[in-house]
Structure formats: C-alpha cells, structure tokens
KEFIFI-331318 format. One line per field, with one value per residue (C-alpha): residue number from 1; chain; x, z, y. Coordinates in steps of 0.5 Angstrom, whole numbers. Layout:
N
n <- [NUM; ...]
chain <- [A; ...]
xx <- [X; ...]
zz <- [Z; ...]
yy <- [Y; ...]
This chain:
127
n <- [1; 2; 3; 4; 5; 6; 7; 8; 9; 10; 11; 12; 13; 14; 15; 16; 17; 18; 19; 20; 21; 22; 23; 24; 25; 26; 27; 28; 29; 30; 31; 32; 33; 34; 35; 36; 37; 38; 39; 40; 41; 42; 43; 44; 45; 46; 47; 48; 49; 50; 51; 52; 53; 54; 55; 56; 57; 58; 59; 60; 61; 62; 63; 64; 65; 66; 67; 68; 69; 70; 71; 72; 73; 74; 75; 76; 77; 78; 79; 80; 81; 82; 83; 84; 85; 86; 87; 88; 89; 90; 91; 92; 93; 94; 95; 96; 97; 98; 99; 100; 101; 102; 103; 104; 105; 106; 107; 108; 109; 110; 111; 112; 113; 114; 115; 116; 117; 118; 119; 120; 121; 122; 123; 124; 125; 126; 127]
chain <- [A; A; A; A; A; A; A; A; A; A; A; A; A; A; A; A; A; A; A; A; A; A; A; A; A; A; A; A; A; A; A; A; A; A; A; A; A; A; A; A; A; A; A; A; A; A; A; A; A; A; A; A; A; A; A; A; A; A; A; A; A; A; A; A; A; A; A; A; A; A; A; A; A; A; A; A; A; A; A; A; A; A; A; A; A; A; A; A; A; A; A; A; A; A; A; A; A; A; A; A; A; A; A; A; A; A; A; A; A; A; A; A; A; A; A; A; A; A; A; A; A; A; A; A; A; A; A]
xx <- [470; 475; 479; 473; 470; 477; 475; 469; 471; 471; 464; 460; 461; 455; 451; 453; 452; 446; 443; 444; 442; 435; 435; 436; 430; 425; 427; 431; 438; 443; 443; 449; 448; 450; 457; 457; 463; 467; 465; 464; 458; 462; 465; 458; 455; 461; 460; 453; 452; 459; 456; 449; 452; 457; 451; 447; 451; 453; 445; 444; 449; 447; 439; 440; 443; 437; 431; 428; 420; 417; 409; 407; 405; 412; 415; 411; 412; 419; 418; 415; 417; 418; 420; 423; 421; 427; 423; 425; 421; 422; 419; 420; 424; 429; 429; 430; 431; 424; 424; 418; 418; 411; 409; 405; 399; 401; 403; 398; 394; 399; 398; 391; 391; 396; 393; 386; 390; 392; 385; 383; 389; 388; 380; 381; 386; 381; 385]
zz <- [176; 170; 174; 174; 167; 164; 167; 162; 155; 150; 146; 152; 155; 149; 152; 159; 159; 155; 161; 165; 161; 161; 168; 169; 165; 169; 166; 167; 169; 168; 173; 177; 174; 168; 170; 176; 172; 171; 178; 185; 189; 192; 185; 182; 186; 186; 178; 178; 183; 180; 171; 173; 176; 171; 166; 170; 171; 162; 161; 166; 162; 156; 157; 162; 155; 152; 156; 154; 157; 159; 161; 168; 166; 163; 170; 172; 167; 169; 176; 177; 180; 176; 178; 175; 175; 173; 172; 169; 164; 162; 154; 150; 156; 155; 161; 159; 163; 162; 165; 165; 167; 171; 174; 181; 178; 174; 179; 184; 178; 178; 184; 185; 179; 182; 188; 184; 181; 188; 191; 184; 185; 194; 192; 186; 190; 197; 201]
yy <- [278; 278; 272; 268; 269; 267; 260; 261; 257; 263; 261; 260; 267; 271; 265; 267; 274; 273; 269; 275; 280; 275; 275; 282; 283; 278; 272; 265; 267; 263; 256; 254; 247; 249; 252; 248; 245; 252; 255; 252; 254; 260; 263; 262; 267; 271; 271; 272; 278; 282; 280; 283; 289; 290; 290; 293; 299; 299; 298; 304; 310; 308; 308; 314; 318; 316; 317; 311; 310; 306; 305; 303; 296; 296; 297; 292; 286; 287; 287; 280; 276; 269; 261; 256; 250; 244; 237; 231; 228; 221; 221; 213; 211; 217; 222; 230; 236; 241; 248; 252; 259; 261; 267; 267; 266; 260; 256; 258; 254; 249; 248; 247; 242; 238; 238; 236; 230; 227; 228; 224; 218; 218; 216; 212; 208; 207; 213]
C-alpha cells in the first residue's frame, strides 16, 4: 500500500484518508474520479481495500482500549447502506458536478417523484 499512496501528491494524502475514515463510518468514500489521474482502475481498488483496512485495524485497537459504547441505533445509522448520486447540473450555462448522498428511503422518494414528473411530461406532450 505505501508504494501506491507515495503516488499520492503529500497535501492531498489528509483529504484522502479523511474520505476514507468518512466511508468507514457510512458516509461518501473517496471516488475513483477524483484520484483516476494518481491511480489506475486497478491500483485504486487495491489502495482503497488496503487504506480501509489499515485504518479499520488502528480504529479497532484503539477503540477496543476504551470501550467505546455505542446505542443499538447508533450501530444501525452506521450501518445504512447509502448512495451517491453524481449529476451533472448546468447553472447560468455553466456545468458543475452535484453529489448527493441519500439513504434507501430517500431514493425510494426520488424515484416516485422522478417517475411523477415523466408521467406530467409524456401527458403534457400527447404520449
């Protein structure tokens, strides 16, 4: 793993492992488009799996130490399952990348809304 983070320019390395801590706790990791021009396809998931657990294994002897508690409801919120959703949004004729993070629930919603608008569009156009 060290091989491949040296590839990694030295001030994006905290961002990195932040990213990583963040998906280890149910949030956003890291994506492979930001770093596709440090890693290749292949080296990314290597980098990815090895940094995860490296920091797995650190976070578990350190919170093993302490006991740290944690509520059943806890667990679960850092056990949900979340997406990421990239679009691309054009604002005043500029395109910018939006991510949105939304947990089962949500998108079911997105969905149904999504769906809600086509039918409006299809009828509105005679389809």
């Amino acid at each position: 793993m060290s091989r491949l983070l040296e590839k990694l320019p030295p001030g994006d390395c905290p961002r990195f492992i932040h990213r990583i801590i963040d998906g280890i706790s149910g949030h956003a990791l890291p994506r492979f488009r930001d770093y596709g021009n440090v890693w290749s396809l292949v080296e990314w998931m290597e980098v990815l799996e090895e940094a995860t657990a490296f920091i797995k294994h650190a976070c578990s002897k350190h919170l093993s130490d302490e006991e740290l508690p944690l509520s059943s409801d806890k667990i679960a919120f850092l056990q949900t399952p979340l997406l990421n959703l990239d679009l691309n949004v054009k604002e005043n004729g500029v395109l910018k990348p939006v991510t949105i993070e939304m947990d089962k629930e949500e998108l079911q919603t997105l969905i149904h809304s999504l769906e809600a608008a086509n039918k409006v569009v299809l009828k509105y156009l005679g389809f």
